[in-house]
C-alpha positions in Angstrom: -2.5 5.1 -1.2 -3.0 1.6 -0.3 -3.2 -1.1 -3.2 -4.1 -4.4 -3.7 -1.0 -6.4 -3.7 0.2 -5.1 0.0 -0.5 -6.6 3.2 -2.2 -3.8 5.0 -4.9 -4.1 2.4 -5.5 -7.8 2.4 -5.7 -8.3 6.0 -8.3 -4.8 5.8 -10.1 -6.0 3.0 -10.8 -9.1 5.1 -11.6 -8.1 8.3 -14.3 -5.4 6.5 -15.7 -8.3 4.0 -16.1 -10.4 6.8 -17.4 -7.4 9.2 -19.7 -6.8 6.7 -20.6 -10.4 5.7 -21.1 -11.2 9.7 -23.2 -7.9 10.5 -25.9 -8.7 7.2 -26.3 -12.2 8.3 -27.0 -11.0 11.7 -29.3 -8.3 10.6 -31.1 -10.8 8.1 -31.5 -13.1 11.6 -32.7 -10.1 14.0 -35.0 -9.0 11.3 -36.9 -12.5 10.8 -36.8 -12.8 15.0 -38.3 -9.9 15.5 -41.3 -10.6 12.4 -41.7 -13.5 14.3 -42.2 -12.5 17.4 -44.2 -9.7 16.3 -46.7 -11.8 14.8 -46.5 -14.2 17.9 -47.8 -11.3 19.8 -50.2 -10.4 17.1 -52.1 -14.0 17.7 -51.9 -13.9 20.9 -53.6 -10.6 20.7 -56.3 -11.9 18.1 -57.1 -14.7 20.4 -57.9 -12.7 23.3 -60.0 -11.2 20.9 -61.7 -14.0 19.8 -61.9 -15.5 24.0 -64.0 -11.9 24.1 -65.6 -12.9 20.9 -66.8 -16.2 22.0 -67.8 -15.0 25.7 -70.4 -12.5 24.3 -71.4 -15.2 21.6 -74.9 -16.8 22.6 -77.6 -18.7 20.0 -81.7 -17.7 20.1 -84.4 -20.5 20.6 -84.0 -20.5 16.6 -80.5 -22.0 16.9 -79.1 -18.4 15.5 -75.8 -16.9 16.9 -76.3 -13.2 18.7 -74.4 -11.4 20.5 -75.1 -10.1 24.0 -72.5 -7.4 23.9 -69.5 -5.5 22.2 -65.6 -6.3 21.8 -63.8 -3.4 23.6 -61.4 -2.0 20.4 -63.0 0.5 18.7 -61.2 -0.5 15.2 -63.8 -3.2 15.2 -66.9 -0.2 14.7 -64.7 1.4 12.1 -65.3 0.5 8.0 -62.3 -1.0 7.1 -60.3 -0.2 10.3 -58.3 -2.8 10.0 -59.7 -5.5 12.8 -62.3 -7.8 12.0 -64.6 -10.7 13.3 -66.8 -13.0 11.6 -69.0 -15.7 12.5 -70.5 -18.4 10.1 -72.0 -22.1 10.1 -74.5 -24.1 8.6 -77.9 -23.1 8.4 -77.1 -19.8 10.3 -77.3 -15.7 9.0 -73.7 -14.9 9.3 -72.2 -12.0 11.6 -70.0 -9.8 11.0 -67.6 -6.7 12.0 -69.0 -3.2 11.0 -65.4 -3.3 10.1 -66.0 -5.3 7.2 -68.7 -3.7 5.6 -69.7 -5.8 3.0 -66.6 -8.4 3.0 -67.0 -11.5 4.2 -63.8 -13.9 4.9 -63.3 -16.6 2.9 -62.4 -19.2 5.0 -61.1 -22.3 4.1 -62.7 -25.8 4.4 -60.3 -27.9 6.8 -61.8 -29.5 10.2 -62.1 -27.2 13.0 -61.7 -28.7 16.9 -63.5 -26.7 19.6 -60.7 -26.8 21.9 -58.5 -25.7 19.3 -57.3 -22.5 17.4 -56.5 -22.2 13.5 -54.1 -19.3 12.1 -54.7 -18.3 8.4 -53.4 -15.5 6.1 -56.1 -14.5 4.0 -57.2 -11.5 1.6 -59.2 -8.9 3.2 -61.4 -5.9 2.1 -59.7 -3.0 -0.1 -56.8 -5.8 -0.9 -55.5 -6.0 2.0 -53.9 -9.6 3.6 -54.8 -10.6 7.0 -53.8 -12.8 9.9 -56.7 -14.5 11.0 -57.3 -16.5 14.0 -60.6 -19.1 14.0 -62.1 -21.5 16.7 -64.8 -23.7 16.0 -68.0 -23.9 18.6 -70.4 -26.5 19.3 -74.0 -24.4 19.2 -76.7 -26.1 21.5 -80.6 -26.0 20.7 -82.6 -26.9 18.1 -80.2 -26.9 15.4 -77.1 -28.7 16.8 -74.0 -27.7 14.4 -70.4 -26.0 14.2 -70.0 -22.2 14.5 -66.8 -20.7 13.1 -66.1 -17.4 14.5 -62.9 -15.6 13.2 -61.0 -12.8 14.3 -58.5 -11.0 11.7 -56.1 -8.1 11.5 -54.5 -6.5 8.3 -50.7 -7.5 7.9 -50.3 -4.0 7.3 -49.9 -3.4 10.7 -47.0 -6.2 11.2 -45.2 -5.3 8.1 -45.1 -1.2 9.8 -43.6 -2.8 13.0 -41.0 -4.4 11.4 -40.3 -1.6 8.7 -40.0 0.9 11.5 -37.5 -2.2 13.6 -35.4 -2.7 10.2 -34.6 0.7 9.8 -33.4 1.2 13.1 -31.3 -2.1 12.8 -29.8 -0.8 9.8 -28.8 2.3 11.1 -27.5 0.4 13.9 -25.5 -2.9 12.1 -23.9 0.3 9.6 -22.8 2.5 13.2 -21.6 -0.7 14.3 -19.5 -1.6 10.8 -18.0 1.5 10.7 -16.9 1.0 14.2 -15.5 -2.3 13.8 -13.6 -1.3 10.6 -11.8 1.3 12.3 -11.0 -0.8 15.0 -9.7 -2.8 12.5 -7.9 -0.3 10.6 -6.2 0.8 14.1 -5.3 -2.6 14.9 -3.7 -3.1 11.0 -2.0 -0.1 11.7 -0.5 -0.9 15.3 0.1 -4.6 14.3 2.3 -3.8 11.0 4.2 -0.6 13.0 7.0 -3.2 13.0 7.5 -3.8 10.1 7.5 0.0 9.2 10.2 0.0 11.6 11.7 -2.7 9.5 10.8 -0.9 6.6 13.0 2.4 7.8 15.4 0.9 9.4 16.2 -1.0 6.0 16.1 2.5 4.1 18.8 3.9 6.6 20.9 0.9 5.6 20.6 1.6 1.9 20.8 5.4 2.7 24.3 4.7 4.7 23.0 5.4 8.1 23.7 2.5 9.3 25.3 -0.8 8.4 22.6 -3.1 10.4 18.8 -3.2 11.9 18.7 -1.8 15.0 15.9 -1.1 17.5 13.7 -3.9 19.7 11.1 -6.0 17.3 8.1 -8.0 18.6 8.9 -12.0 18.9 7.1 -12.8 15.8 9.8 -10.1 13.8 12.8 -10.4 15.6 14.2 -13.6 14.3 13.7 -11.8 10.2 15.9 -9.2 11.8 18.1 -11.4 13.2 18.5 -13.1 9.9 19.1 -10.2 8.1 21.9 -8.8 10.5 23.5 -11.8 9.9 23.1 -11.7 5.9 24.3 -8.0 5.8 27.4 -9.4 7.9 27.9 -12.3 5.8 27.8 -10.1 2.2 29.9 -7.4 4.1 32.4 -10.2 4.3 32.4 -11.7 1.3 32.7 -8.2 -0.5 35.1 -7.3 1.4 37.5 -10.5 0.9 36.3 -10.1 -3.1 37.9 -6.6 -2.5 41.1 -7.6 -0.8 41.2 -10.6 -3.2 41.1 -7.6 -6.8 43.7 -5.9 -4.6 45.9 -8.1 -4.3 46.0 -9.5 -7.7 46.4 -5.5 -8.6 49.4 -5.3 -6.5 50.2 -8.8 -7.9 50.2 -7.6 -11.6 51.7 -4.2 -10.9 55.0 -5.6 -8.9 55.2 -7.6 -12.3 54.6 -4.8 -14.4 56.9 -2.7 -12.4 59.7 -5.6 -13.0 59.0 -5.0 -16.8 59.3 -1.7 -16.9 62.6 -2.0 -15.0 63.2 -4.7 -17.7 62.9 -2.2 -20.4 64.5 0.1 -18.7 68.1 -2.2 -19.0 67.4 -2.7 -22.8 67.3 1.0 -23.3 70.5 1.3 -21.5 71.8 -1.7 -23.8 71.3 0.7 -26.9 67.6 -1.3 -27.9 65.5 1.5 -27.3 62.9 0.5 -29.8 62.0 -3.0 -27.8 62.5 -0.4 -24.7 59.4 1.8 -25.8 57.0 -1.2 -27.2 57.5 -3.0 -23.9 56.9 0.6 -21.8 54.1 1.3 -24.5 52.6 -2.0 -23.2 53.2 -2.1 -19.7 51.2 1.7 -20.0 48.3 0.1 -21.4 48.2 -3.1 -19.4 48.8 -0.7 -15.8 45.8 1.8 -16.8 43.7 -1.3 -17.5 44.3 -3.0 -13.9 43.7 0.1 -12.5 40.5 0.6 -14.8 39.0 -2.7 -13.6 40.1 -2.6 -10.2 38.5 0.8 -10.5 35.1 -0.9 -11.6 35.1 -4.2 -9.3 35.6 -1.8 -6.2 32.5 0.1 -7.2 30.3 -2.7 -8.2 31.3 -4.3 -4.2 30.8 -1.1 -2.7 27.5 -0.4 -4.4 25.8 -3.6 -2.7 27.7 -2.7 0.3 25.1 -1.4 3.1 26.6 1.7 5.0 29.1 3.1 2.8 28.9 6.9 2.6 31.8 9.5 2.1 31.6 13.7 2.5 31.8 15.1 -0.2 33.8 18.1 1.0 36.5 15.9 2.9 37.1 13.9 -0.6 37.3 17.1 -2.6 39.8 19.4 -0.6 42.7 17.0 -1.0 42.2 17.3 -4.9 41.7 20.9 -4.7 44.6 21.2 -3.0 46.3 19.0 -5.7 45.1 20.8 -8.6 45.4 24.1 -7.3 49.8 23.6 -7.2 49.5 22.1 -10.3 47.3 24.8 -11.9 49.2 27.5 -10.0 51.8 27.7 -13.0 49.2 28.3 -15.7 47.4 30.9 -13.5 44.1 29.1 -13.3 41.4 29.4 -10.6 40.0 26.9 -9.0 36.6 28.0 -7.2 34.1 25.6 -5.1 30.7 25.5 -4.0 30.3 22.7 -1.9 27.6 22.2 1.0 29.7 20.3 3.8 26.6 18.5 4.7 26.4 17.0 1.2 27.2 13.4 0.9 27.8 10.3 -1.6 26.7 7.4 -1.0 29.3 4.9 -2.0 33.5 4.3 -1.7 35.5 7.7 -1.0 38.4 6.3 -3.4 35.7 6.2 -6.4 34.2 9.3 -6.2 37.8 10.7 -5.7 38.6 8.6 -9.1 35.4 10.9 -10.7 36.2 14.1 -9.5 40.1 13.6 -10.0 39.3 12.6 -13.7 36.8 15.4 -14.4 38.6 18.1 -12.7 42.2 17.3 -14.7 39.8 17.5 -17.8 38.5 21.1 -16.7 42.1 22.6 -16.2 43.5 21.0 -19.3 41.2 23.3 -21.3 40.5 25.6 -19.0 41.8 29.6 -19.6 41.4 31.3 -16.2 38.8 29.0 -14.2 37.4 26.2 -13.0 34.8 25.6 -11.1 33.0 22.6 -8.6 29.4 22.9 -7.0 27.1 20.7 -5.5 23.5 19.9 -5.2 20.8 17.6 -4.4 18.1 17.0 -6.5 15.7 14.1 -4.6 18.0 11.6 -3.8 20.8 12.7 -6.3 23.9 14.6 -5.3 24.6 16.7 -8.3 28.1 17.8 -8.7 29.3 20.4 -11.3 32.6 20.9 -12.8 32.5 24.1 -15.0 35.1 25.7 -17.2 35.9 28.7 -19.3 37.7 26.9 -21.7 36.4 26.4 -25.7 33.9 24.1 -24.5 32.3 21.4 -27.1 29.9 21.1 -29.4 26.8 18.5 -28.9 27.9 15.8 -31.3 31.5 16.0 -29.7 30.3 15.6 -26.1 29.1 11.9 -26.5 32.0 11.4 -28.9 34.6 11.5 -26.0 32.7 9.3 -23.9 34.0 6.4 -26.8 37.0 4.7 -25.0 39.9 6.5 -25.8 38.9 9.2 -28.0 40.4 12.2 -27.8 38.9 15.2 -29.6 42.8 17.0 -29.4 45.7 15.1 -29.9 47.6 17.7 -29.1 46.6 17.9 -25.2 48.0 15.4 -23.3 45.8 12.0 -21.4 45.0 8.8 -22.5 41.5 9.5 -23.8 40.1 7.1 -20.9 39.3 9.6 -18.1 35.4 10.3 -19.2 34.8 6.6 -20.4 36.2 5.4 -16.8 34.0 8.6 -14.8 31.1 7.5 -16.9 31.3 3.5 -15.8 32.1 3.8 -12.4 29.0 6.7 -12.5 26.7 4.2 -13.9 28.0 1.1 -11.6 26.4 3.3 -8.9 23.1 4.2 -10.8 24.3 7.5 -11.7 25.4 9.4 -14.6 27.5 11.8 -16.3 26.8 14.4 -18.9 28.0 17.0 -21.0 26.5 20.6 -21.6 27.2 24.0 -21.7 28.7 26.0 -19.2 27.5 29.4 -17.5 31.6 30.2 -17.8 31.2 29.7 -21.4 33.3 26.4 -21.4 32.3 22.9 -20.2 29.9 21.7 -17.7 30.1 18.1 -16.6 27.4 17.3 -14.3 27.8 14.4 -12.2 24.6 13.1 -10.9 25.2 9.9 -8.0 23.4 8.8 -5.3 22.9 10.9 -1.8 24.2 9.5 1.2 23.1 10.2 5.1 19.9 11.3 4.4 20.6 14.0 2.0 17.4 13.0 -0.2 14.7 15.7 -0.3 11.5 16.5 -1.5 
């Protein structure tokens, strides 16, 4: 649907309001041409008339005006028929059409020339207008004077002409919009294919199809591709040297942290096991915390990162394998579901991180089996991890997303695992949630964004 604010509609929107604006102006212009020329033909018509008019036109030994034969269009025989002639002067017996019947023209009073032609637009019989043409002639005889004689047809015929020309026009200036609007509309479309391209090509990056714009661009486009190759290269780098830079502070902090448990480690041996297990204690907390935020810096870079996508299958069957020998002993089945064309798009360590944390969770509780799935709902991959342990009720399921809460004491884990699986969800645009499962245990269902094109619908 196009809408207002895009570019494809304004530059339509324009050509058609100008199209439109151009083609009524010229239509306006054709239409007052061809009035004009169609009454220039009409006078030219009348005077030919009135040359007949004043070449049968003779005066009596009285000084009276007679005619000595008739005008050759039979409309000037016919009541009303729409042609008309008249000739009047001082101290003569007017003539007249039998067209007129019993109108007479009221012509005006201005000063007529002999060797020139007057136009008028009077009112005619049955209230009709008409274009009248009128000559003045000099009568010789007894009674020297000024004869008018006027010739006149009814508008009606002019305005008919020009009805019938304005329709056709019309007909003609709308064929001719529609045509140039989709001209336009082609043009639009062919001239903004580009940036489509653009368009798609910036999708596939997001997607994790590719880590920059490929493809040949017009010259107009290319150097906005160029530019933004060279931005996604210079973000690339500066995540990734943010990246290295969290790494190495981890290491950093965990080589210390390592020297402190070592540390504790020779007090216990000195018989001061109580400052031994406060300073392990802490060291714990401090080492599950730098992992914890090295966790969540890692996924916040790879998020804006273009072109990172992991299988989901290659990241799960190393922690299948995992949690199979460790589940072994408590003769739990782990069972998968997973489409090997499904995909996430992000950093392979973080959703290992996810599915490590939510999988442990499932065989802690689990009896007998555990089971992972995936889908993909739109552009969501949807990952399940169901068990057939006691399950949860609705009010604990949000309670053990609160960092460090732990519903049993008595099972082992630090309480962290959801909390962390729920951040590093969200730092993606995902989510995580709790619900009941079909084993009649546990469902956690992990939804995070698709990767290589997995989106549907």
């Amino acid at each position: 649907m196009i809408q207002r604010g895009n570019l494809r509609f304004r530059l339509l929107a324009g050509a058609a309001v100008w199209i439109i604006v151009a083609l009524v102006v010229a239509g306006l212009g054709l239409s007052h041409l061809f009035e004009a020329e169609v009454e220039r033909r009409q006078v030219d018509e009348l005077v030919n008339h009135l040359n007949q008019l004043t070449a049968a036109l003779q005066v009596d030994g009285d000084g009276q005006p007679i005619l000595v034969g008739t005008l050759s269009d039979p409309r000037f025989q016919q009541p009303y028929g729409g042609l008309y002639w008249q000739i009047t002067g001082s101290g003569v017996t007017p003539l007249r059409s039998r067209s007129l019947w019993d109108f007479s023209l009221d012509l005006p009073t201005d000063v007529l020339h002999p060797e020139r032609v007057h136009t008028h637009d009077l009112p005619g019989p049955a209230g009709t207008r008409l274009l009248v043409v009128e000559r003045g002639l000099r009568r010789q005889g007894p009674a020297d004077g000024l004869l008018r004689v006027a010739v006149g047809v009814d508008r009606a015929t002019i305005t008919t002409a020009v009805q019938a020309f304005d329709r056709a026009l019309f007909v003609s200036l709308a064929l001719l919009a529609v045509s140039l609007i989709a001209a336009a509309v082609v043009q639009v479309w062919i001239g903004l294919r580009p940036l489509a391209g653009l368009r798609s090509g910036l999708a596939a990056i997001r997607a994790g199809r590719s880590r920059h714009l490929d493809g040949a661009f017009p010259n107009e486009v290319q150097p906005l591709v160029d530019d933004l190759n060279s931005l996604l290269v210079h973000d690339a780098g500066l995540i990734e040297r943010a990246r290295a830079q969290a790494g190495n502070l981890a290491h950093g902090l965990k080589s210390s942290l390592t020297c402190l448990m070592a540390e504790s480690d020779d007090l216990a041996a000195r018989g001061d096991s109580a400052a031994a297990q406060r300073i392990r204690a802490e060291v714990t907390r401090i080492r599950r915390h730098v992992e914890h935020h090295l966790a969540r810096a890692r996924a916040a870079g790879a998020r804006d990162l273009p072109g990172v996508t992991c299988n989901l299958r290659a990241c799960t069957e190393p922690l299948l394998r995992a949690f199979n020998r460790l589940a072994a002993g408590r003769d739990i089945e782990i069972a998968t579901r997973i489409d090997a064309a499904h995909s996430f798009r992000g950093e392979a360590q973080d959703l290992e991180d996810m599915l490590g944390n939510l999988i442990d969770n499932a065989c802690k509780w689990a009896k007998r089996r555990v089971e992972v799935s995936s889908a993909v709902d739109g552009d969501r991959l949807v990952i399940c991890v169901d068990d057939d342990g006691p399950g949860l009720s609705p009010a604990q399921r949000e309670e053990v997303f609160a960092r460090g809460r732990r519903i049993d004491e008595s099972v082992p884990g630090s309480g962290l695992g959801l909390t962390i699986v729920r951040e590093l969800a969200e730092l993606y645009g995902g989510s995580v949630a709790l619900e009941a499962a079909p084993l009649g245990g546990l469902r956690a269902r992990l939804r995070l964004p698709a990767g290589l094109g997995e989106a549907r619908g």
